[in-house]
C-alpha positions in Angstrom: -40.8 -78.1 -99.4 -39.9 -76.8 -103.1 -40.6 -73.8 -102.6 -42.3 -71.0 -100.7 -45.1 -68.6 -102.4 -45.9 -64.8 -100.6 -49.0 -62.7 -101.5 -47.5 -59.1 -101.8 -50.6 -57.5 -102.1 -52.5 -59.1 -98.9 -49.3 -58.8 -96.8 -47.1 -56.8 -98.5 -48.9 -53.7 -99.0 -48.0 -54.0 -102.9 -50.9 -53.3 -105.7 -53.1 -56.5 -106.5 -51.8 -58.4 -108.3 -48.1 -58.6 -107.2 -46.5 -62.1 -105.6 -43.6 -63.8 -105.0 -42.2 -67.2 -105.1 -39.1 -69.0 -104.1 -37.2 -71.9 -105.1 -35.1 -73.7 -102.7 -33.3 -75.2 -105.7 -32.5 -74.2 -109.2 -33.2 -78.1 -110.4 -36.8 -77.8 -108.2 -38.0 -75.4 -110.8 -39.9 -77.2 -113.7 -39.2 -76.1 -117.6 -42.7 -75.6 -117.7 -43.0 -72.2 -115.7 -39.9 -70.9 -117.4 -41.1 -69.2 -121.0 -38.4 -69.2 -123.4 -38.1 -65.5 -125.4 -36.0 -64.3 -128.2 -35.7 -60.7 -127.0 -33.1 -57.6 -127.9 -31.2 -59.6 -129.6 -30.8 -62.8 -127.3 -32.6 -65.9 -126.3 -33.5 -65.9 -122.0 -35.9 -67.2 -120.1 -38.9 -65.8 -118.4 -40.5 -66.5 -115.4 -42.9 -64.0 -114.8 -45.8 -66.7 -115.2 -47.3 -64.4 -118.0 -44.3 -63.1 -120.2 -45.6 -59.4 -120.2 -46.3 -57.6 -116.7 -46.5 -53.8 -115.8 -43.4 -53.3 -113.2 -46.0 -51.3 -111.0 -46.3 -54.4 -108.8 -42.6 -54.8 -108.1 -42.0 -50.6 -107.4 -44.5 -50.4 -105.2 -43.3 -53.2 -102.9 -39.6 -52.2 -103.5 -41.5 -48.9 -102.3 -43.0 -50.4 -99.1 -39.7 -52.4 -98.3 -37.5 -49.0 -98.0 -40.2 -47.3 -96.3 -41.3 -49.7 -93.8 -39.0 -52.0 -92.9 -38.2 -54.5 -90.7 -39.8 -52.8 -87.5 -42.6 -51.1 -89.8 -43.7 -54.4 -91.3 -43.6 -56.0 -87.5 -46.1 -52.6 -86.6 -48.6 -53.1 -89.6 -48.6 -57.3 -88.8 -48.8 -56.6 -85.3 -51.8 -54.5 -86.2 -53.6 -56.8 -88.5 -53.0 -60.0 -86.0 -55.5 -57.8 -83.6 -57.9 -57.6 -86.1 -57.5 -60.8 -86.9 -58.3 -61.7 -83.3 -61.2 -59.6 -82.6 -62.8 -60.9 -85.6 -62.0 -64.7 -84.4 -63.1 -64.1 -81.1 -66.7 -62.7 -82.0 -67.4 -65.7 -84.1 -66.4 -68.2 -81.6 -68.8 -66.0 -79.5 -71.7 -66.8 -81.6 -74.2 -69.8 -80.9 -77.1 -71.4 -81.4 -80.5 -71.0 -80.5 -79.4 -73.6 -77.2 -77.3 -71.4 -76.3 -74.4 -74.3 -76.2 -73.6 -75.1 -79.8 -71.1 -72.8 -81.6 -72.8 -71.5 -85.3 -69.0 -71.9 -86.6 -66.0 -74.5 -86.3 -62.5 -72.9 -86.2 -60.4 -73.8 -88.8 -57.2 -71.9 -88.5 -54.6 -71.7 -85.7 -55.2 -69.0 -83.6 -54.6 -65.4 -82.4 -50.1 -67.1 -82.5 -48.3 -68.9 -85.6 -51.2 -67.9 -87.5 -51.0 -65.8 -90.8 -53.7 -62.3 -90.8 -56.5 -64.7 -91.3 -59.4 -66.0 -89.9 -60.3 -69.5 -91.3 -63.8 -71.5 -90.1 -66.6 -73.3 -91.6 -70.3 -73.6 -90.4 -70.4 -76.0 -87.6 -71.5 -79.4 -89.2 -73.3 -80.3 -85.5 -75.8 -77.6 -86.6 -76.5 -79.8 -89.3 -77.3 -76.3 -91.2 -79.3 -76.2 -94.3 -77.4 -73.9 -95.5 -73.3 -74.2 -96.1 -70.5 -71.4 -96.6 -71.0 -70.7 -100.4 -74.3 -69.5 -98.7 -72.9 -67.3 -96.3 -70.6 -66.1 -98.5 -73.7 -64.9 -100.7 -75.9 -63.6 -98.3 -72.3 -61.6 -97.0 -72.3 -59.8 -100.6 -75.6 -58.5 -100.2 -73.9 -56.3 -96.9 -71.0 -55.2 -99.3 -68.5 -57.8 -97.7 -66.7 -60.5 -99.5 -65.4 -63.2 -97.7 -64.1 -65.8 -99.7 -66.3 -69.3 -99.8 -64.8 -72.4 -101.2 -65.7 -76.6 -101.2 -62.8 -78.3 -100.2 -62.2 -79.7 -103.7 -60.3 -79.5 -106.5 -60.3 -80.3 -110.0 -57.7 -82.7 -111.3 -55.6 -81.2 -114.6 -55.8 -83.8 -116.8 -58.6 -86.2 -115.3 -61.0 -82.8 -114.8 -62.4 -85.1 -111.8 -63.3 -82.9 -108.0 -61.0 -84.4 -105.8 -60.7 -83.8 -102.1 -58.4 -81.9 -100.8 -57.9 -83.2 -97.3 -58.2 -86.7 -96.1 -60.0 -85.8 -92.9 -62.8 -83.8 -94.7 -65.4 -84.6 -98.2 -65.1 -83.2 -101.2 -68.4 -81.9 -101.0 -67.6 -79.7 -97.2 -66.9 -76.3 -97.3 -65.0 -73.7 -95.6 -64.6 -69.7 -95.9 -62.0 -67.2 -94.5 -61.5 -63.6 -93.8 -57.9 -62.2 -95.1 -57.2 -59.0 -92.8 -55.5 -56.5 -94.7 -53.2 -53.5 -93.2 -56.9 -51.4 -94.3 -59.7 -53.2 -92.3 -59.5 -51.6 -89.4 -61.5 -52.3 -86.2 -64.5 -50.0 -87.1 -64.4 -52.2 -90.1 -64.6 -55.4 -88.6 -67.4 -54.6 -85.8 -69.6 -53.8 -89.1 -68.2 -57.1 -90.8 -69.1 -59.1 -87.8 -72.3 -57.2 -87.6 -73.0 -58.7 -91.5 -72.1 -62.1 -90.4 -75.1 -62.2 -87.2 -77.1 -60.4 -89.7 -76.4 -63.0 -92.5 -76.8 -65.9 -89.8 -80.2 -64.7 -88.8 -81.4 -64.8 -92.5 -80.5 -68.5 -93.2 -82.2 -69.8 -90.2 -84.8 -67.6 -90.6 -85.4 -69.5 -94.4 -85.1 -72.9 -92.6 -84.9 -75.9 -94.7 -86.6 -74.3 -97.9 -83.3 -72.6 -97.8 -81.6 -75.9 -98.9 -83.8 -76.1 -102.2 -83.4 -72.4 -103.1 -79.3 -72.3 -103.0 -78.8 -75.0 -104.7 -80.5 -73.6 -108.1 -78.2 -70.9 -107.7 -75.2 -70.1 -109.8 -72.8 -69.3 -107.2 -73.1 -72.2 -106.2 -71.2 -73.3 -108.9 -67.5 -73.8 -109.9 -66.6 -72.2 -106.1 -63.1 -74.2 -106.4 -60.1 -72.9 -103.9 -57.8 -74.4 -106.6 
């Protein structure tokens, strides 16, 4: 491991927009991030990614830091973690119309050792006509985004889809929930409420389903990288 990223505004409590990264080494971090700047009368090297940011990112979690702490970050993470279980519990819950067959696959790792997320994919037993990127839609139209992606990725310089993993195809896809210190339980009974209501609406459209989301334009470009 080179280095080690952190979202500051999913975990943090920062504004969006604000993360972190970590070199283990000096020599590990490539010229190519670094942008070279002749600035108040000197030459030094940036490596904010984008040579101009607004500091509003870095007060507010300096803020959150001083104010929270050790043992106020453990209380908020603690918090979220039950969220996140509730939430993964629920959709473990759900099945088919036998009664037997789960409607989703679990993809994370559990209510322990797990970040604030919940991480699954339609079950591919179903054999659904219908894949994430079509949850995901049908999700919007209840005011919740949950994040739909093909486990893909395009290659820089070849601009070839790749898979990621070598247990799954290019062409499967996955979604996730990311539990922020805001979605409270309330919250997440109506979210899981969208998800049975969303369910019901795909297998209500049965195969003719299949034709209709594949002409769409979400369905496009849905990369996680």
């Amino acid at each position: 491991m080179l280095s080690i990223s952190a979202s500051g505004h999913k975990f943090g409590g920062a504004v969006c927009g604000t993360g972190w990264v970590v070199w283990r080494q000096r020599k590990d971090l490539s010229e190519h991030v670094a942008v070279n700047v002749s600035y108040l009368g000197g030459s030094a090297d940036s490596y904010t990614l984008n040579f101009s940011r607004p500091a509003s990112g870095a007060y507010s979690q300096f803020y959150k830091f001083m104010r929270l702490g050790i043992q106020g970050y453990v209380s908020v993470t603690n918090n979220m973690m039950n969220v996140c279980t509730y939430i993964r519990k629920e959709l473990k819950s759900m099945m088919s119309e036998d009664g037997k067959t789960p409607i989703f696959a679990m993809l994370d790792d559990g209510d322990t050792g797990c970040l604030p997320v919940v991480a699954a994919m339609v079950n591919p037993e179903l054999k659904a006509p219908y894949d994430d990127i079509d949850l995901q839609y049908e999700l919007g139209k209840t005011h919740w985004y949950v994040s739909g992606y093909r486990m893909d990725f395009e290659h820089p310089l070849t601009k070839k889809e790749l898979p990621i993993f070598t247990d799954q195809p290019a062409e499967k896809t996955m979604f996730r929930v990311v539990v922020k210190s805001n979605l409270t339980i309330r919250m997440a009974k109506n979210l899981v409420t969208s998800f049975k209501q969303s369910i019901d609406f795909l297998n209500s459209h049965g195969p003719g389903y299949k034709k209709f989301h594949a002409q769409q334009r979400y369905h496009q470009g849905q990369h996680p990288c």
